[in-house]
MIZALO-282033 format. One record per residue (C-alpha): residue number from 1; x negated, y, z negated. Coordinates in steps of 0.2 Angstrom, whole numbers, plus 5000, padded with zeros to 4 digits. Layout:
<atoms>
 num    x    y    z
 NUM    X    Y    Z
...
</atoms>
This chain:
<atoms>
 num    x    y    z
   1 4322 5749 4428
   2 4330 5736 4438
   3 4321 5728 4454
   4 4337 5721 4460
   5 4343 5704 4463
   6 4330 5692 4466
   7 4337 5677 4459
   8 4353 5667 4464
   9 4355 5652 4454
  10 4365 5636 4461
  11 4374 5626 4446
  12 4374 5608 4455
  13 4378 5589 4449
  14 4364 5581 4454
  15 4348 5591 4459
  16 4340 5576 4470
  17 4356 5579 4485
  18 4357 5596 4480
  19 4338 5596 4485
  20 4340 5587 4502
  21 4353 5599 4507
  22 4346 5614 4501
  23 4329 5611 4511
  24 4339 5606 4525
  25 4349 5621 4523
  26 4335 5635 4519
  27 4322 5625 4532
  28 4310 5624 4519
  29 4303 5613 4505
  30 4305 5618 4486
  31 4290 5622 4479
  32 4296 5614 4459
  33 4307 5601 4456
  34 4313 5593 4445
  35 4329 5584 4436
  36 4332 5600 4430
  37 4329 5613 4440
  38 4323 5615 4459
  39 4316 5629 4466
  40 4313 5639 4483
  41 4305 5656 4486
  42 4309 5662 4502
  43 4303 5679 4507
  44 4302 5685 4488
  45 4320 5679 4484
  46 4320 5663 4471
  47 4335 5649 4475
  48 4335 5639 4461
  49 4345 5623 4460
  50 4350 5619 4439
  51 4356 5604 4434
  52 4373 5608 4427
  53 4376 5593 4414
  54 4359 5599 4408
  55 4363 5616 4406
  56 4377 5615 4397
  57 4390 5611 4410
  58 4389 5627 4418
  59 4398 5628 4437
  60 4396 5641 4451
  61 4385 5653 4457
  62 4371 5664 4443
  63 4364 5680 4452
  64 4348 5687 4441
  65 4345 5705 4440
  66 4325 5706 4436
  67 4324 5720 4424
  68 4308 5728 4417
  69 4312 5728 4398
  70 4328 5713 4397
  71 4329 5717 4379
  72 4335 5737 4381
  73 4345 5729 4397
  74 4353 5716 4387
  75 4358 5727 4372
  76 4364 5741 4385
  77 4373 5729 4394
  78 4382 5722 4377
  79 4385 5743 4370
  80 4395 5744 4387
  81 4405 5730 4384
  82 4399 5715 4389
  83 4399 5697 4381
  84 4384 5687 4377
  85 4384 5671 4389
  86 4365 5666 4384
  87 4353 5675 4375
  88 4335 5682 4379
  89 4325 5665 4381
  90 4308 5662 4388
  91 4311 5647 4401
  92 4290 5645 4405
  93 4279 5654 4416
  94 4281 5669 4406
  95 4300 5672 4413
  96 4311 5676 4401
  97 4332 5676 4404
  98 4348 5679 4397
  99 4367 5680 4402
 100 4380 5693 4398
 101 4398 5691 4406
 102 4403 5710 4411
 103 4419 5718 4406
 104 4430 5709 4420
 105 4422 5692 4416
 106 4409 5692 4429
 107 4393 5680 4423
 108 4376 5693 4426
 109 4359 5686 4425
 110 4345 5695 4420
 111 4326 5691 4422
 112 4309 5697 4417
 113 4293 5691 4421
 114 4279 5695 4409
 115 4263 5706 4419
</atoms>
């Protein structure tokens, strides 16, 4: 079962102006960051802000679907079609992620925290 989108991922250059613009921008300081990533919670929605020559060079925007079982949602998103960006990883905190491009190239996020 999916909860929705609940994640939107920012790929940035450098995460220190990213952070001064994004604070100014959502009115709130981040509660983590770091060179790689910074985060906001705002109202149950996680910005996060990833360094991109850190993370591969990746550009542009990453929405996360957070899924209750990624590992059935991963495979059944790959049986329908989809390409394997990033496999299921556990990034800390008992979140674990992965990355599927959909039929029409679309990058797809999808999160699951452990609980």
């Amino acid at each position: 079962m999916a909860a929705g989108v609940k994640t939107i991922l920012y790929h940035v250059a450098d995460t220190g102006k990213a952070k001064s613009f994004y604070t100014t921008l959502l009115g709130t300081e981040p509660y983590t960051a770091d060179e790689y990533y910074v985060g906001f919670q705002i109202d149950g929605q996680e910005i996060g802000l990833v360094n991109s020559s850190i993370a591969g060079g990746k550009t542009g925007v990453q929405a996360h679907v957070h899924v209750d079982d990624i590992e059935a949602t991963h495979q059944a998103l790959l049986d329908a079609g989809a390409e394997e960006v990033d496999p299921i990883n556990e990034v800390g905190g008992g979140l674990r992620v992965s990355v599927v491009r959909d039929v029409d190239g679309n990058i797809i996020g999808l999160s699951q925290v452990a609980g």
